[in-house]
C-alpha positions as CSV (number, residue, x, y, z in Angstrom):
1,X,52.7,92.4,3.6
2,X,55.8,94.6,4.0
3,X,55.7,97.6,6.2
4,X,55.4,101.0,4.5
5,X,58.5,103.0,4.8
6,X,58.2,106.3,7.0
7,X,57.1,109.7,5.2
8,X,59.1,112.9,5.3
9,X,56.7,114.2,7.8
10,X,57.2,111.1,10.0
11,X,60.5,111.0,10.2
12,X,60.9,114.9,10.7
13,X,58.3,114.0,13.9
14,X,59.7,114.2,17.1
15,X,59.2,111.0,18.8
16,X,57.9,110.0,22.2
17,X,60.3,109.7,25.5
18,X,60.6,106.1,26.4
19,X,60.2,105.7,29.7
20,X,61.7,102.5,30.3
21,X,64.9,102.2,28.3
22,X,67.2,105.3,27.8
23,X,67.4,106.3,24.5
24,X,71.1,107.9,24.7
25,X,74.0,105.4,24.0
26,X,75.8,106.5,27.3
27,X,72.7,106.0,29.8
28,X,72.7,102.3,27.5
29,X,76.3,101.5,28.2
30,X,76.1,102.4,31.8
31,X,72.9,100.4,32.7
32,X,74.0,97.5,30.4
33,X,77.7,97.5,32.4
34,X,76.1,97.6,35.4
35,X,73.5,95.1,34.7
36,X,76.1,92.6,33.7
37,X,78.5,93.3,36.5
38,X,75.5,92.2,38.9
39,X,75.0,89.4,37.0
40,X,78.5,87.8,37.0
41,X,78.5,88.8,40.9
42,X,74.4,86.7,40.8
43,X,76.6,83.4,39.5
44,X,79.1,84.1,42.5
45,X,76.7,84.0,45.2
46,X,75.6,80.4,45.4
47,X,79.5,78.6,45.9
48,X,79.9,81.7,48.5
49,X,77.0,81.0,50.1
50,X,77.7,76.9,49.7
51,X,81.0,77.6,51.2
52,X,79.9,79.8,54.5
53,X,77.3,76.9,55.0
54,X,79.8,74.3,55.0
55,X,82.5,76.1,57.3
56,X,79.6,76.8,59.7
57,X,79.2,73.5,59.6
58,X,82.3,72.0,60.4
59,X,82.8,75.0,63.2
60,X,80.1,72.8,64.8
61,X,82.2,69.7,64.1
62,X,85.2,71.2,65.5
63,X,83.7,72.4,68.7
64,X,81.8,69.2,69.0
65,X,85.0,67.1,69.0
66,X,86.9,69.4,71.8
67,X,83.4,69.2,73.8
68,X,83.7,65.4,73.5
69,X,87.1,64.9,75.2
70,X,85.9,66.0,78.3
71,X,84.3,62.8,79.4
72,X,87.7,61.2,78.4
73,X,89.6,63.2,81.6
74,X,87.4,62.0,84.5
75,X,88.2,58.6,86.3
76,X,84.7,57.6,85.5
77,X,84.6,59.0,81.9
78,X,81.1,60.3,82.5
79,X,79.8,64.2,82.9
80,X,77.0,65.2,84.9
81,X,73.9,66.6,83.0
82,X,74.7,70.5,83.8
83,X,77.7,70.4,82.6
84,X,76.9,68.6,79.6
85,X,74.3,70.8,78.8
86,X,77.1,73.9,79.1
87,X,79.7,71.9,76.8
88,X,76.8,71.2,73.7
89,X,75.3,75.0,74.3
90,X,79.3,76.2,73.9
91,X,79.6,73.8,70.7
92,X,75.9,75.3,69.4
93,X,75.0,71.5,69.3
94,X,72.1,69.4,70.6
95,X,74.0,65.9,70.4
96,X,77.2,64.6,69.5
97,X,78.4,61.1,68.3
98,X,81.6,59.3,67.8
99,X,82.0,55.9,65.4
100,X,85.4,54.1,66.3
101,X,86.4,50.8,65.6
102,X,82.8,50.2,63.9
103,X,81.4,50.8,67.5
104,X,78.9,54.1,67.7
105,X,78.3,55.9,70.9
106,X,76.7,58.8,72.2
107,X,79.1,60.9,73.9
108,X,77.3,64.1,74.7
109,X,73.2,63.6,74.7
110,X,70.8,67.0,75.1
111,X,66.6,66.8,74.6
112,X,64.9,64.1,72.5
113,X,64.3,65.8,69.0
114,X,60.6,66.9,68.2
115,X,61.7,66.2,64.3
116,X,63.8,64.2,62.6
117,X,66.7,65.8,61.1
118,X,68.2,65.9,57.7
119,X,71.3,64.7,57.0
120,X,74.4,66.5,55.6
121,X,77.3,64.3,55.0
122,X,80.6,67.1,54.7
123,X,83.0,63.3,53.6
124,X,81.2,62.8,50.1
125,X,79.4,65.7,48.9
126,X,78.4,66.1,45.3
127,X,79.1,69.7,43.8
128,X,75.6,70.0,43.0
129,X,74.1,69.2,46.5
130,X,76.8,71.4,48.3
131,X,75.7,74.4,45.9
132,X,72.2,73.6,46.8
133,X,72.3,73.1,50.2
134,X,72.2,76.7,51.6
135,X,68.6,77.3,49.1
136,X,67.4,74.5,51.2
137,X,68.4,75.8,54.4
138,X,66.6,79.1,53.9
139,X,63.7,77.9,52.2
140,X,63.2,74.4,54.3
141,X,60.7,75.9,57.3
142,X,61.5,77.2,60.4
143,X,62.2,74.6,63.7
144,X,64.2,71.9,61.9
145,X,67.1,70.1,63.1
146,X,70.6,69.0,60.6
147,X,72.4,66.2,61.6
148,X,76.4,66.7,60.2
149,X,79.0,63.6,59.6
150,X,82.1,64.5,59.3
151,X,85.8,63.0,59.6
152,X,87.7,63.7,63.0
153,X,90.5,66.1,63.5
154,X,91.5,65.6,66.9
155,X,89.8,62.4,67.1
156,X,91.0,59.1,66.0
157,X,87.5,57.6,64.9
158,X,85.8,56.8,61.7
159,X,83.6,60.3,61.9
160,X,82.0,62.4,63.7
161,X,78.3,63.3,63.9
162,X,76.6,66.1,65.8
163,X,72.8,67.5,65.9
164,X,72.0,70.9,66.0
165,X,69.3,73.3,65.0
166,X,69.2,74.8,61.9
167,X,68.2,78.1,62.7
168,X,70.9,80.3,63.6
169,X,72.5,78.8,60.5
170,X,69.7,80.2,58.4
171,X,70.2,83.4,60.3
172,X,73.6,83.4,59.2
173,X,73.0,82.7,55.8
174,X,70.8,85.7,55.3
175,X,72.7,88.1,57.0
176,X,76.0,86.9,54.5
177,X,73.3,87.0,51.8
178,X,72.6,90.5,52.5
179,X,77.0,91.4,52.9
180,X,77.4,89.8,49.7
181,X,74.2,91.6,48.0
182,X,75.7,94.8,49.0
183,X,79.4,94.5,48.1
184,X,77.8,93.1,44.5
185,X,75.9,96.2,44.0
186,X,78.4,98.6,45.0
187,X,81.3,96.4,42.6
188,X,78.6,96.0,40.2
189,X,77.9,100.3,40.1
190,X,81.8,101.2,40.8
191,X,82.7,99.0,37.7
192,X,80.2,100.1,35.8
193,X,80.8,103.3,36.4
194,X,84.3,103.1,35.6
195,X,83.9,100.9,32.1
196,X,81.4,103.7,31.5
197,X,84.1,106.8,31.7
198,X,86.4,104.7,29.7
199,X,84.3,103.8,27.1
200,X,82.5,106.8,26.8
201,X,86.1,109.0,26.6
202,X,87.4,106.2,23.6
203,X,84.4,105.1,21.8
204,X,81.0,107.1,22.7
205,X,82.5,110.7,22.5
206,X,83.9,109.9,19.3
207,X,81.3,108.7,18.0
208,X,78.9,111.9,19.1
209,X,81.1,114.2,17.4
210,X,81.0,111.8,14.1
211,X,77.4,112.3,14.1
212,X,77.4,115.8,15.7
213,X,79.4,116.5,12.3
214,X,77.3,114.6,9.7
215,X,73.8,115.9,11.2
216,X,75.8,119.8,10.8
217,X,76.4,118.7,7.1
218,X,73.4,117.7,6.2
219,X,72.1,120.9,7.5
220,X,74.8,122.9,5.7
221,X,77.1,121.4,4.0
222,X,79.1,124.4,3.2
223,X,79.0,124.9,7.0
224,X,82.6,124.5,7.8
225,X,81.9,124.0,11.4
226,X,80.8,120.8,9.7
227,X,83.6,119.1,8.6
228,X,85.0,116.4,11.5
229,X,87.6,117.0,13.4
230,X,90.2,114.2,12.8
231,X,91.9,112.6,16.1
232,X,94.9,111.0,14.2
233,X,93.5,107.7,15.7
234,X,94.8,104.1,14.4
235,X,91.7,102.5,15.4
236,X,88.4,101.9,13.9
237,X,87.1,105.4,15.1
238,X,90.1,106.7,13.3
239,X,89.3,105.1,10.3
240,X,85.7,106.4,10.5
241,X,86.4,109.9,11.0
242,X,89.2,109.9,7.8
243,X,86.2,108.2,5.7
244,X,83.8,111.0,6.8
245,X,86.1,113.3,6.2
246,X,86.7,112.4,2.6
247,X,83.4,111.3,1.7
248,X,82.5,115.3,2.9
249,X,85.2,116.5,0.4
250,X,84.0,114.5,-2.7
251,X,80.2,115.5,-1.9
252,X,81.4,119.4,-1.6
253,X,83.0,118.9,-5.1
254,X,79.9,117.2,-6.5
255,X,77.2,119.6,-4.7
256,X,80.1,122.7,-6.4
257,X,79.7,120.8,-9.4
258,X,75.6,120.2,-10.0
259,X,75.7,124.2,-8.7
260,X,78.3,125.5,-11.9
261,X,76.3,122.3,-14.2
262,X,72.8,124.2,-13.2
263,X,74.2,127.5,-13.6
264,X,76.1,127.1,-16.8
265,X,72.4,125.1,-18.2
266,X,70.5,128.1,-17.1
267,X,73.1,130.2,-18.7
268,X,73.1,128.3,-21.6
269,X,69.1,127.8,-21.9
270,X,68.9,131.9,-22.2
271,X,71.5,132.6,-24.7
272,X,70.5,129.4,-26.8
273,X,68.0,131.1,-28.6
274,X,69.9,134.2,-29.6
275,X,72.8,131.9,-30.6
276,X,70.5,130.3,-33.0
277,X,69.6,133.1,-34.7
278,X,73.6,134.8,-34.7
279,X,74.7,131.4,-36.1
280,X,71.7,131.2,-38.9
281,X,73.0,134.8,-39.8
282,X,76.6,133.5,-40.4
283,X,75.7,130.5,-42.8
284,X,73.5,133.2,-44.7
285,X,76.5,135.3,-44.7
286,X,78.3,132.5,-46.0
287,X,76.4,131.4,-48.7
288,X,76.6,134.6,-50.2
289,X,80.3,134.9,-49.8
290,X,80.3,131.3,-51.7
291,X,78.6,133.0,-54.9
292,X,81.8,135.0,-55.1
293,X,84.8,133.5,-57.4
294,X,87.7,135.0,-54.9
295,X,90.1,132.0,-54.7
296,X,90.8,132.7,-51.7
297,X,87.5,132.8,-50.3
298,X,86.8,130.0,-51.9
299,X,90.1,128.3,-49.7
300,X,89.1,129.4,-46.6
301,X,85.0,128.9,-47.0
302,X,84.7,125.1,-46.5
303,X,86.6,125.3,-42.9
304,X,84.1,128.6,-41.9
305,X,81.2,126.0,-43.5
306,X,82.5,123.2,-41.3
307,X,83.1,125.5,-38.2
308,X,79.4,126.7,-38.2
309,X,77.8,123.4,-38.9
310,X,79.1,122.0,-35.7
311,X,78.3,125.8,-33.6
312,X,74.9,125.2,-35.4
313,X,74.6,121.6,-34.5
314,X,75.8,122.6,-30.2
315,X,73.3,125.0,-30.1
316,X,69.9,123.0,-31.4
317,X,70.6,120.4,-29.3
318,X,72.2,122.4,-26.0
319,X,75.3,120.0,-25.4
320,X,76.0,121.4,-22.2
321,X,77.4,118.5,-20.1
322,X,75.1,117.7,-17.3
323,X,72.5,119.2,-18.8
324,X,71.4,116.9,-22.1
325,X,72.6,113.9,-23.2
326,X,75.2,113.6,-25.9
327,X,73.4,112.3,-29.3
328,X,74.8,108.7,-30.3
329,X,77.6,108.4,-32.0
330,X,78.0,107.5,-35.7
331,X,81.0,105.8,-36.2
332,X,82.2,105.2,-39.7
333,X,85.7,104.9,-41.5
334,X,87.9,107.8,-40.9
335,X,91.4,108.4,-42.3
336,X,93.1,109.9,-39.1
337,X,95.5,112.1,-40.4
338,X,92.9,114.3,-42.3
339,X,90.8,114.3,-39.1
340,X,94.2,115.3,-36.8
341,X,94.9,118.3,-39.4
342,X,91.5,119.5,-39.2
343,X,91.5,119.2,-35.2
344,X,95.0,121.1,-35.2
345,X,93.5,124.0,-36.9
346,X,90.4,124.5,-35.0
347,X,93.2,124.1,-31.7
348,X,95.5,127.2,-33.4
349,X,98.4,124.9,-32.8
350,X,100.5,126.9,-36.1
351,X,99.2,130.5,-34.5
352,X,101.2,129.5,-31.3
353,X,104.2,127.8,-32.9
354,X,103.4,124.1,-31.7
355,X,105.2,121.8,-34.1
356,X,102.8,118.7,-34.5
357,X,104.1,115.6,-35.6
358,X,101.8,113.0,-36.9
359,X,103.4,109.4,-37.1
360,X,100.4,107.7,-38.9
361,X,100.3,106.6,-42.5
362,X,98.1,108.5,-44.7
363,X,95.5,106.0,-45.5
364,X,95.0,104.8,-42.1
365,X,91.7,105.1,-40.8
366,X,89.8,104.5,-37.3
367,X,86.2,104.0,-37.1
368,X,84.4,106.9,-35.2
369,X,81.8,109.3,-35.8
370,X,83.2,112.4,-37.6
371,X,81.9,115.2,-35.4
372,X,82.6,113.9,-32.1
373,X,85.9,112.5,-32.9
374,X,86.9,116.5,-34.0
375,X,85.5,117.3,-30.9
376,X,87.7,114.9,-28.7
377,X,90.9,115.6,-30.9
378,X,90.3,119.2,-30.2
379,X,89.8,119.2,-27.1
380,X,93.4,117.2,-26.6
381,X,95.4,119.0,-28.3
382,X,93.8,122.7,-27.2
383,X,94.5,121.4,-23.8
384,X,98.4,120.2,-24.4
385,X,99.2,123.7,-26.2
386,X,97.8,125.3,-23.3
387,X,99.8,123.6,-20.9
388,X,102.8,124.2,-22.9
389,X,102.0,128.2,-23.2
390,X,101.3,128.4,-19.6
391,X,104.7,126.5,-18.2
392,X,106.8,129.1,-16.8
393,X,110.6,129.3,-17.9
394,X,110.0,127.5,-20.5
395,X,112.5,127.8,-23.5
396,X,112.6,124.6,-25.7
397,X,109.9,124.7,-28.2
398,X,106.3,123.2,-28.1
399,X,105.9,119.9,-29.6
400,X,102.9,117.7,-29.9
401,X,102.8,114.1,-31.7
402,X,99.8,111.9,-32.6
403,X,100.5,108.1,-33.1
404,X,98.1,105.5,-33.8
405,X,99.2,101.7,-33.1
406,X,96.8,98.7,-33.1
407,X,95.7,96.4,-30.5
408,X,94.3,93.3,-30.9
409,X,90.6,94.8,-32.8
410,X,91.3,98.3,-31.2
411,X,92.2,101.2,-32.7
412,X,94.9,103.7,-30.1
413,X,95.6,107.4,-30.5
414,X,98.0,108.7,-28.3
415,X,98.4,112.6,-28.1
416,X,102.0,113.4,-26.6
417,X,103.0,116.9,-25.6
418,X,106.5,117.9,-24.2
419,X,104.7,120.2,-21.6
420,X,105.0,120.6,-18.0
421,X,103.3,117.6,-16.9
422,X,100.0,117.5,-14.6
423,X,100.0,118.1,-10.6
424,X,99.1,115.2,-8.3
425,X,96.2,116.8,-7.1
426,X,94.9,117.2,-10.8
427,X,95.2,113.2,-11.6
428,X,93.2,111.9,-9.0
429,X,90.4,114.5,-10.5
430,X,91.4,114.8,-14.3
431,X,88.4,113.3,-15.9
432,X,85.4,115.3,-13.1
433,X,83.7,118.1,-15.1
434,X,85.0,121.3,-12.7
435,X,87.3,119.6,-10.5
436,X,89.9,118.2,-13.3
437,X,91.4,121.3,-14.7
438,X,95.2,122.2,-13.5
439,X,95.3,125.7,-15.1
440,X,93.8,128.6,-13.3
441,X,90.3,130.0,-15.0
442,X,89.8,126.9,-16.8
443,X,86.7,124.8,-16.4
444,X,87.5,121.2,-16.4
445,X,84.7,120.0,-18.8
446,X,87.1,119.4,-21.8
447,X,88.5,116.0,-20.6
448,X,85.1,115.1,-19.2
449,X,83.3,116.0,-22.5
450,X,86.0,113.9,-24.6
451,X,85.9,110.9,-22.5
452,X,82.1,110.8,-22.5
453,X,82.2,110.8,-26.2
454,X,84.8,108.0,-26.4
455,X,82.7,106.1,-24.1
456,X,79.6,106.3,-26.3
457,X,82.0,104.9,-29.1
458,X,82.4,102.0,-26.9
459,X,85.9,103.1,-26.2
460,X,87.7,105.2,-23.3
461,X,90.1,108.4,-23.3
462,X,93.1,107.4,-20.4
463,X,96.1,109.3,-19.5
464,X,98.9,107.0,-19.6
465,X,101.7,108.8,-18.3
466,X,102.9,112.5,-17.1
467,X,105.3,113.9,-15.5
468,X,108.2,117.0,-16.1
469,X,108.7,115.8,-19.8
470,X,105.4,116.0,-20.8
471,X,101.7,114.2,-20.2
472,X,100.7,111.1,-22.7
473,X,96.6,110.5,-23.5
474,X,95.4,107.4,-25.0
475,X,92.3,107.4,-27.4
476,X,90.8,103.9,-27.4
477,X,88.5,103.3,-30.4
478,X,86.7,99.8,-31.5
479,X,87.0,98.8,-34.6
480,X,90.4,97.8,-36.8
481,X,89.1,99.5,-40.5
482,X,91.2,98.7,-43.4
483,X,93.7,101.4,-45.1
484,X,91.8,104.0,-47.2
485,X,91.6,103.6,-51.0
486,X,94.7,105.7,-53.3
487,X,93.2,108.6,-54.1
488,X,89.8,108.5,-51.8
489,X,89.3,110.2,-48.1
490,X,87.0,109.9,-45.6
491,X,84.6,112.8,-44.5
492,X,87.0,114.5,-42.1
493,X,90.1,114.5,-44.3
494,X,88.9,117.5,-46.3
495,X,91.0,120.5,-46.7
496,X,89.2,124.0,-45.9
C-alpha cells in the first residue's frame, strides 16, 4: 500500500531537530569533507605503519652487523661475555647470526629465550604480510620475541639474522600510530575546512539565494525583493538562476493575466444582465423599423439585424475568454469574399480610408462556421487598420489584401497590411490574452480570441512574417469546398 501524501497542515508543520545529522547543506558538506578526508588518510595508515616496522627492523639488522665485526678484530676472534652483552644491548638485540658459505654461526649469543620467536623474513616478503605485520605486532601479546633475516650490507654472507624483543617495537608503533592519527585529523579538518569555504562561496551560497528567492515568491510574487539576482555565471548555477528568473517573469504575466481574466468575468457577469435587456430593446426597435417601406432603412436594416444577432448571441452565453468556453464551431460552405466584405464593414476599414484588396474569386468558398469566422476576420483586419492609424509619420496610404490559396486539403487566408510591423517584444507574446498587444490601451484578447476559434475549426491562426513593410497572418481552415453555384451565396455573403 502506497504512502498517503502529506496534508497542508503537515507540511506547514514545523518539523523536529535532528540531533544526529545536520539538517543545513553547509554543516552536510563540512562533516562529509571531513569524513572523507579521514578516510583516505584511514587507507594510508597501514603501508606507513608497514613501512616504520620494517625500517625498525632493518635498524636492528644494521646495528647487528657492525656489532658482529668486533669479534673479527681480536687475535682470538672471540669477546668476553660483558662486552658482548654491551655490543647486543647497543644493537637492541638478544642474538645475532651470520650464514656464509652455507655454514651458520652464532656470533653474538645473550640469554636462552623463554619463547620461541616468530619469524620475519625482510628478503621475500609478500605485500600482504608486510601490510599486516605491524596489526600483529600490536595485537600479538606482550613478552614475545621476532627473529629478522635479512641480506648483509657490510657483510659478505648469505644473510643475517638477529633476535630481539618485540616490545619497544610495539612501543614504537603506537606512539607513530598516535603522530599519524593526529596529522590525519588535523589534514583531514584543515581540508575540509578549506573544500568547505570554496564550495560553500561557488555552489552552496548560490544556491541559498536561489531558494531564498523562490520561497520570497511564493510568499509574494509581486514582491520584487523576490526576483533573483543574476550572477552572469556560465555554469550550471548560472543557468539555474536565468531559468528562475524567466520562469518568475512568465508566472507574473500569467498570475497579471488570471487577475484582468477574473476581473473582466466579474465585470462582465454584472453588466450581462442589463445587456440582455438593452440588446432585446434594439431588435424590438428593429422590427418595428422593418414595418416601414424607407429604402433605405430597408438597405441598412439586415447589417443592424446581423450586428445584434451576434451582440445578442455574446451576451447569453458570456464569451469572455477565460471565463466560458467558446461554443463549437459549425463549419459549413462559405463564399469568402462575401464573408471578407461583411468583416470589412464591421472593422470601418472605408470610414478610415483603408483600401482592401481582395484577390479571391467570387465563388470561392472555405468551410467554417459563419459567426466565428466574422469574428476572426474582424478581429484581423480591426487590428491591421489600427496598426496602420497608429504608425507615426506615416504618409503612404493604408492598404490591406486578403488572399486565399490552397494547400494540399487546407484552405489559407492570409490578411496583409502595409503597416508598421510588430515589435520583438510583442512576437514572442502575440497570441497571450493581455500580454500580446503592441499598441498602448489595448487588451491583447483579439489574436488570442481568433486563434482559439480557428483552433476549434481544427485549424490555426499564424503570423507569417512582419517587419517595417507590413505584418502577414495566415488563417488555416480544413476543408477544400468546391466553388459556389452562379447565382447562389453562402450565409455570410449577404449584403446589409
Amino acid at each position: 500500500m502506497a504512502d498517503a501524501a502529506p496534508t497542508p497542515q503537515e507540511t506547514d508543520r514545523p518539523r523536529r531537530p535532528r540531533l544526529l545529522w545536520p539538517g543545513g547543506l553547509s554543516a552536510r558538506l563540512l562533516t562529509l569533507t571531513i569524513l572523507f578526508v579521514a578516510a583516505a588518510a584511514a587507507f594510508a595508515l597501514p603501508p606507513a605503519l608497514a613501512s616504520f616496522e620494517q625500517q625498525w627492523l632493518l635498524d636492528r639488522i644494521r646495528a647487528a652487523e657492525l656489532a658482529s665485526l668486533t669479534p673479527d678484530a681480536t687475535p682470538d676472534r672471540k669477546v668476553s661475555q660483558a662486552i658482548a652483552a654491551q655490543l647486543l644491548e647497543g644493537a637492541g638485540v638478544n642474538r645475532v647470526g651470520i650464514q656464509a658459505d652455507g655454514v651458520r654461526r652464532l656470533v653474538l649469543g645473550g640469554p636462552a629465550l623463554k619463547r620461541t620467536p616468530y619469524v620475519v623474513d625482510l628478503r621475500s616478503q609478500a605485500p600482504v604480510s608486510w601490510l599486516l605485520a605491524p596489526f600483529q605486532t600490536l595485537f600479538g601479546g606482550d613478552g614475545r620475541f621476532v627473529r629478522v633475516v635479512a641480506s648483509p650490507t657490510f657483510l659478505h654472507a648469505d644473510f643475517v639474522e638477529v633476535v630481539a624483543p618485540d616490545a619497544e617495537l610495539k612501543a614504537g608503533l603506537v606512539a607513530y600510530l598516535w603522530k599519524l592519527v593526529l596529522v590525519a585529523a588535523f589534514v583531514s579538518t584543515a581540508a575540509g575546512i578549506l573544500v568547505y569555504l570554496t564550495l560553500n562561496f561557488f555552489l552552496v551560497r548560490p544556491m541559498q539565494r536561489i531558494t531564498y528567492a523562490m520561497e520570497r515568491f511564493r510568499a509574494d510574487p509581486e514582491d520584487p525583493e523576490a526576483r533573483v539576482q543574476l550572477s552572469g555565471r556560465r555554469d550550471e548555477v548560472g543557468r539555474a538562476e536565468m531559468e528562475l528568473d524567466r520562469m518568475q517573469a512568465d508566472l507574473r504575466v500569467a498570475l497579471n493575466s488570471r487577475a484582468r481574466l477574473a476581473a473582466l468575468g466579474e465585470a462582465v457577469a454584472k453588466i450581462n444582465h442589463d445587456l440582455k435587456n438593452m440588446l432585446t430593446s434594439a431588435q424590438i426597435a428593429s422590427e418595428r423599423l422593418a414595418a416601414l417601406k424607407d429604402p433605405k432603412v430597408s438597405q441598412a436594416l439586415p447589417r443592424l439585424e446581423r450586428a445584434l444577432d451576434r451582440a445578442v448571441k455574446l451576451a447569453s452565453g458570456v464569451l469572455d475568454y477565460g471565463k466560458s468556453e467558446e461554443a463549437a464551431p459549425e463549419p459549413r460552405p462559405i463564399v469568402l469574399a462575401a464573408a471578407v466584405a461583411a468583416a470589412a464593414d464591421e472593422a470601418r476599414l472605408a470610414e478610415h480610408r483603408i483600401r482592401l484588396t481582395r484577390q479571391i474569386g467570387k465563388a470561392e468558398r472555405v468551410r467554417a462556421d459563419p459567426d466565428q469566422l466574422h469574428r476572426i476576420l474582424a478581429n484581423l483586419l480591426r487590428n491591421a487598420r489600427e496598426a496602420i492609424e497608429h504608425q507615426e509619420g506615416r504618409r503612404a496610404a493604408g492598404r490591406i489584401t486578403v488572399t486565399l490559396t490552397r494547400l494540399g486539403d487546407s484552405s489559407l487566408v492570409r490578411v496583409a497590411d502595409n503597416g508598421p510591423g510588430l515589435p520583438e517584444r510583442v512576437q514572442e507574446r502575440l497570441f497571450q490574452p493581455f500580454a500580446g498587444s503592441g499598441r498602448p490601451g489595448g487588451t491583447g484578447l483579439g489574436l488570442a480570441i481568433a486563434r482559439e476559434l480557428a483552433q476549434g475549426h481544427g485549424g490555426d491562426l499564424t503570423l507569417v512574417a512582419t517587419g517595417p513593410d507590413g505584418s502577414v497572418f495566415e488563417l488555416r481552415l480544413p476543408g477544400v469546398p468546391p466553388p459556389a453555384a452562379p447565382g447562389r451565396r453562402g450565409p455570410a455573403a449577404k449584403k446589409g
